[in-house]
N, C-alpha and C positions, 0 to 999 in steps of 0.2 A: 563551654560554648560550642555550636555546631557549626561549622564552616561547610558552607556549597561549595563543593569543587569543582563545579564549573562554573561557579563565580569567579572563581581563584584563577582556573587555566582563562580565562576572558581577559581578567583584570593584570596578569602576566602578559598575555598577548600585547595588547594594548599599550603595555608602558614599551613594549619594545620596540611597536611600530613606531611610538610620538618619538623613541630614541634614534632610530636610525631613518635615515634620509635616504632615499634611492633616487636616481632618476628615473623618469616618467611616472613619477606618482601622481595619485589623485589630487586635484586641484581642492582647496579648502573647502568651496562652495559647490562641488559638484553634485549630485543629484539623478541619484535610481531610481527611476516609477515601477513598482508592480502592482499589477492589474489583475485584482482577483474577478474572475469573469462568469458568470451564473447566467442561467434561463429564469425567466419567471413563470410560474406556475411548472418546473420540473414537476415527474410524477414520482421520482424518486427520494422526494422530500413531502411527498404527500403522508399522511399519518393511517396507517391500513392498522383496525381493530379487528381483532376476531369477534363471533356472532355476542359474545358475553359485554365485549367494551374494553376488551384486553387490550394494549398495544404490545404487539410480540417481534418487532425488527422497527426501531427507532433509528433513524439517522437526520445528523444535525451536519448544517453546513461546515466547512472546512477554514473558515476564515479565522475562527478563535486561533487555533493553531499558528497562523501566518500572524497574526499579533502577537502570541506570547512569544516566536522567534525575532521579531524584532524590536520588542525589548528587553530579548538577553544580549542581543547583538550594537545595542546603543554604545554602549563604551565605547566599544571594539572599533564599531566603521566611525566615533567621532573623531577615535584616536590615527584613523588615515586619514582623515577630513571626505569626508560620504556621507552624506543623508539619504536614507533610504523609505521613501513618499507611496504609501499604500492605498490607491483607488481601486475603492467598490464599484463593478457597475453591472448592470443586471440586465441581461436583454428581454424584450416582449416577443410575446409566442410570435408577432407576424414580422418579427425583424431579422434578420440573418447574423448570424454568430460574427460569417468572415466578414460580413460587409462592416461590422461594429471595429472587427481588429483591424482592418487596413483605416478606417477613421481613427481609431486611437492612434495608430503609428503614424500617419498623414499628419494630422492636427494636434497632437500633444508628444510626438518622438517616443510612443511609449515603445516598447521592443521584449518586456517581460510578463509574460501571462500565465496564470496560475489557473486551469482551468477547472471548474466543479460544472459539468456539462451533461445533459445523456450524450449514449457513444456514439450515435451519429454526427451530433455537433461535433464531436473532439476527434472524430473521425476526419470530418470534410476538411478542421481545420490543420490537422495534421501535412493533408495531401496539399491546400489551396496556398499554405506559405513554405512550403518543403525548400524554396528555392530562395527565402525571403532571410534579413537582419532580425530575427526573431527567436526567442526561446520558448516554447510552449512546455507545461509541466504538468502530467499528469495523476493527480493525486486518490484519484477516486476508484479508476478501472480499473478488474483485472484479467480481463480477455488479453487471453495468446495471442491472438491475430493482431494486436494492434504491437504487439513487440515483433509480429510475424509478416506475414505479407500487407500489412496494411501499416508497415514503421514509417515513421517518418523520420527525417535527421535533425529536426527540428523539435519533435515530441522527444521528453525525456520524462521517467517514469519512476516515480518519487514512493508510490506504492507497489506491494512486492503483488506479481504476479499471480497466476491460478497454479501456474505449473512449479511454483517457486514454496506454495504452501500447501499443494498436495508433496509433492517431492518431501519435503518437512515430515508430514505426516508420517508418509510413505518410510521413513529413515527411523525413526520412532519405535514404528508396527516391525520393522526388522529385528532391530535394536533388541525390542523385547520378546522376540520368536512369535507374535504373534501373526503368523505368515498367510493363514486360510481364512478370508475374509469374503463376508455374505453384504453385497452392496444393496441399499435399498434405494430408490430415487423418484422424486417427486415427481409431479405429471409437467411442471414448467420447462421451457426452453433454458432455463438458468442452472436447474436441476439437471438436465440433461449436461451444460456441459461441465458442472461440478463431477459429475459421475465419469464422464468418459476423461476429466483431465485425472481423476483419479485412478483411473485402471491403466493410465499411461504411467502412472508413478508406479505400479504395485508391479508392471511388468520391466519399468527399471531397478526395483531394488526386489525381485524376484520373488512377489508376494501372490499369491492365488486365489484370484477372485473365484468363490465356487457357486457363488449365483447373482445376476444381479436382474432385483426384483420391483416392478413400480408399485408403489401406491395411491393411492388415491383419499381423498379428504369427500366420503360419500354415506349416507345414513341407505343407501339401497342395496337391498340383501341379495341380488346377483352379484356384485363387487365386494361381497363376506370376503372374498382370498382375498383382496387387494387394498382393505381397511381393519381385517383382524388382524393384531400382534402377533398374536399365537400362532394364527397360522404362517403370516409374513415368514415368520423364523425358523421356523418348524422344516424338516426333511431335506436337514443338510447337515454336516456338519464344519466347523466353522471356531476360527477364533475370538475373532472381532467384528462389529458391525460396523459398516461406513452406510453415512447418514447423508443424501442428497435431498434439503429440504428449505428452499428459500422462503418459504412463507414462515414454518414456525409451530404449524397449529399441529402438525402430525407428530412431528420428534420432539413435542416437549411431552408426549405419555411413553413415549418410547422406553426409555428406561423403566428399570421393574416389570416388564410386562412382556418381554421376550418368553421363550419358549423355556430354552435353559440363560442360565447367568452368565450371561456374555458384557463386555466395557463396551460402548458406544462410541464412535469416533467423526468429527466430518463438523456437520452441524448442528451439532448437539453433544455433549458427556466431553472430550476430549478435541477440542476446534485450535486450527492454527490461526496466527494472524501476524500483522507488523506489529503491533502491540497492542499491550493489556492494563489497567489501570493500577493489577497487582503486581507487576514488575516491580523488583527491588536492587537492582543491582548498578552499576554502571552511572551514577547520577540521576536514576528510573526516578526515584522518589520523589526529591527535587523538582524534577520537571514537571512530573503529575499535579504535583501541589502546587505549583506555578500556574497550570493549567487552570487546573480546579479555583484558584483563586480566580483567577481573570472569568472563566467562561461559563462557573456556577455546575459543573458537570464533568464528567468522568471522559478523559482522554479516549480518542477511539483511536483506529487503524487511519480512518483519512484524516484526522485530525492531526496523528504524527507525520504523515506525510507530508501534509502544507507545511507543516513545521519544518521539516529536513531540505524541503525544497526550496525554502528560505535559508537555512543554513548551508547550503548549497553555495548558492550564490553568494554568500556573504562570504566564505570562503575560495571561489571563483576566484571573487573582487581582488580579495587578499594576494591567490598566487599569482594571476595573470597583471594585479597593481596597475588594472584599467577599470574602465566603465562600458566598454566597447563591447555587443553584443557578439562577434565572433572571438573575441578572445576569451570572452566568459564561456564561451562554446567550447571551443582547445581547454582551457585550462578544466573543465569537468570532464572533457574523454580525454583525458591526460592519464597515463599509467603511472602517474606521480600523485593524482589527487588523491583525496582521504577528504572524508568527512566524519564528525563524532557522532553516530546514532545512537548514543547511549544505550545501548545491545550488547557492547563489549567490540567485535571484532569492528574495525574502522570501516564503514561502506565509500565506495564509490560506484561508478556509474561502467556499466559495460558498450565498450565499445562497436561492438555489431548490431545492438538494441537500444540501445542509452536507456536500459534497466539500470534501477540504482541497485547495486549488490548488499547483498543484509541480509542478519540474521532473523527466523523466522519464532515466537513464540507461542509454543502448544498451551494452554491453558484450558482449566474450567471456567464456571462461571464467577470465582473467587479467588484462583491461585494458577499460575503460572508452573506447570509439571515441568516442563524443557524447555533447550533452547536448541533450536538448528542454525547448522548441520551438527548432526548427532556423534560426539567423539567417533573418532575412529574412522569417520566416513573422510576422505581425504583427496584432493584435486591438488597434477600436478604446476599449477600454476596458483591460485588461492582458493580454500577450503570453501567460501562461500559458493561457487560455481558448482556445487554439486548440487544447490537447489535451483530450480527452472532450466531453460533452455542455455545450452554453452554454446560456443562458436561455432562449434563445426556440426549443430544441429538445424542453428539458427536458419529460418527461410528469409531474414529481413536482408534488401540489398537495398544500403544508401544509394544515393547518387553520386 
């Protein structure tokens, strides 16, 4: 017979909290609201086909995730006596994100939001409660700027960063010598700054970008250089190629069709992420199949994130043995917390950014090659910190 063990560490937990009595515990009847909070009509859930009827970058909302963590989390918070109460609510394009959150927290006490937003909404609302009883959790973005000049101390960020999974790569491309690298990158703003957060990696782990070259998605024979393969590749030389390509339709011929045989790396052949649905280690399995039961579909990156930022707090709950939205605040920038991200090394949340720390997984489109940070690569305070930005780089200043 198979045993989940992290049925087993839950179902341990649990008997030990219903054993031991503390004071100021959780009152029998008490009661967490979180508020997973959405735009309607996002365009980032809009379904983009290529010219054949392809769909080539699918994303699915975030919520499945924040349900399957709380029902691995039911024992656990029954056994402090906590119920923990999940409201969907979805704003309309002409309503205001913040006006929505100060009515939740006015009229229902709610005080935890889980936000699946574009970055401006999660932007505005980062800055408009910065001073507010509130936790905001960001599971989808991974622009720098929002762990950088634009942090809030109220956003806390459940998915790993741009600079946290170029870094990843960037540790990898070391790892294996493969050090002279020819960038190619899409004509988008998104592309753009895949490309430049990755030449900030290659010049931290001392890799040499020896061209980096745009493409374009164009059938007009003035732009031959900037949609042939051949030539893209051709008149350098080079180890590996980084792949800057949000859309999808140019790096999926990429492979096979370079100049010489070179591995592919970025967004396409070789891609980092929080997680992959072929992870197997650490409880990975378990949880995937937990997933896949509930939500009919294959675990993504922002799907583990709502997941952890649930677990988060359920663990908050546990150390800080309140309900109280600043102590659930302390007890996550606490250099005592730990969370289980099933990844191996224990994440918790950094203190100058309130990034959650964790490891980063290189995979293809079917297996999981590594895991960062890459043996050997070592920080002397904890080993995770060597992916994205550390303290004393950081531009975020709390208040």
């Amino acid at each position: 017979m198979i045993i989940d063990s992290d049925l087993l560490r839950t179902l341990a937990v649990a008997a030990l909290v219903s054993l031991v009595s503390l004071p100021g515990a959780l009152a029998a009847t008490d009661e967490v609201r979180l508020v997973y909070l959405t735009r309607q009509t996002d365009p980032y859930y809009r379904t983009h086909r290529a010219y054949t009827g392809l769909t080539l970058r699918e994303h699915h909302r975030a919520i499945d995730g924040i349900k399957v963590a709380l029902r691995e989390s039911r024992i656990l918070t029954r056994g402090i006596g906590i119920t923990f109460k999940l409201q969907e609510v979805t704003v309309a394009p002409e309503r205001s994100v913040n006006d929505t959150i100060r009515r939740l927290i006015e009229e229902q006490s709610a005080g935890i939001f889980i936000l699946d937003l574009p970055i401006e909404d999660l932007r505005d609302a980062g800055g408009a409660f910065a001073t507010d009883k509130v936790l905001l959790f960001n599971v989808r973005h991974r622009d720098d700027s929002l762990r950088g000049a634009d942090c809030s101390p109220v956003l806390f960020h459940t998915i790993a960063s741009r600079a946290m999974l170029m870094d990843a790569l960037g540790q990898y491309l070391f790892k294996k010598n493969w050090t002279d690298v020819l960038a190619l990158e899409g004509p988008g703003d998104v592309d753009a700054m895949w490309s430049t957060a990755f030449a900030s990696s290659a010049r931290k782990f001392r890799l040499t970008m020896v061209d980096r070259r745009p493409f374009v998605l164009s059938n007009d024979p003035r732009q031959r250089d900037q949609t042939n393969f051949a030539l893209l590749t051709s008149a350098a030389d080079y180890d590996v190629i980084y792949l800057a390509d949000s859309v999808g339709e140019f790096g999926r011929y990429l492979a096979y069709q370079t100049k010489d045989p070179r591995p592919v790396v970025g967004s396409e052949g070789l891609i980092p992420s929080a997680w992959h649905w072929t992870w197997e280690r650490y409880g990975a399995p378990q949880l995937n199949q937990r997933f896949h039961r509930l939500a009919k579909r294959r675990m993504s990156g922002p799907d583990w994130a709502a997941w952890v930022a649930v677990k988060s707090i359920v663990t908050a709950t546990l150390y800080s043995k309140s309900r109280d939205i600043m102590a659930l605040r302390s007890a996550m920038r606490s250099d005592d917390f730990r969370v289980d991200a099933y990844k191996g090394a224990p994440a918790s949340f950094r203190p100058w950014d309130n990034q959650l720390r964790q490891s980063i997984l290189l995979h293809t489109h079917n297996a999981v090659i590594a895991k960062a940070p890459i043996d050997g690569f070592l920080h002397q305070k904890n080993n995770l910190d060597t992916l994205g930005v550390d303290a004393r780089e950081s531009t975020c200043r709390f208040p």
